[in-house]
Structure formats: C-alpha cells, structure tokens
N, C-alpha and C positions, 0 to 999 in steps of 0.2 A: 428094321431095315433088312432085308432082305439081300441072300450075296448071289451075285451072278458073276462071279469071278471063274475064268475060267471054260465061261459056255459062251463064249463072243469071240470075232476077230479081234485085232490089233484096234482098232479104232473103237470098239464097243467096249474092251478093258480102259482104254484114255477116257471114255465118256462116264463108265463105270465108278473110277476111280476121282475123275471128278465130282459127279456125284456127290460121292462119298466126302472126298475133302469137304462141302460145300455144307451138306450136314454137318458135319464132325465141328467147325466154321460155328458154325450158327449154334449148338447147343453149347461151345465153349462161351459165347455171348451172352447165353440164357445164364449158364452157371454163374458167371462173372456178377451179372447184375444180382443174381439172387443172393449170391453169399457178401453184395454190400447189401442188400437189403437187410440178410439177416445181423448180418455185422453191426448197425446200426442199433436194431432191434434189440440185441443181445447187452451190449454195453450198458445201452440206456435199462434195460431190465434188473444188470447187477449194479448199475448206481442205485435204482432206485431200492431194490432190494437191501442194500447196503445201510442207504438214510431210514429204511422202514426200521430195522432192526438195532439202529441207534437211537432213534426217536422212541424205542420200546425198551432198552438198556437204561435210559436216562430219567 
C-alpha cells in the first residue's frame, strides 16, 4: 500500500485515510478468520497427536 499522505488537499487526506481504514478493515477480517481456521486446525492436530503417542505408550 502505497502512502500518499501528505501530497493531497484536505479532502484527498479524508479520502486517503479512508482508504486506508477500509484496508486495514478488511485484512483485520482476513486475519480473524485465518487464525480460527488455524485454531481449529491446531487443536485437533495436538488431540490427535496426543492419542497417536498413547495408543504407542500402551
């Protein structure tokens, strides 16, 4: 992303800075859903990890 802060009027930094919120917005969305993706992922990995290495204990 690119900044152009600074080389605009008054109206071109509120559009700027919009922008900007709207990104920042949208990859906090991305994050959010990836890290329940991986949260998900993860759990279920050290259960199963967990049963591999007691079904080999036993």
């Amino acid at each position: 992303m690119e900044n152009h802060f600074g080389q605009t009027d008054i109206e071109g930094q509120i559009s700027q800075i919009e922008i900007t919120q709207s990104f920042l917005e949208k990859q906090i969305k991305l994050a959010e859903q990836e890290k329940n993706k991986n949260e998900k992922l993860y759990k279920t990995l050290g259960t199963t990890c967990g049963l591999a290495i007691v079904i080999l204990l036993i």
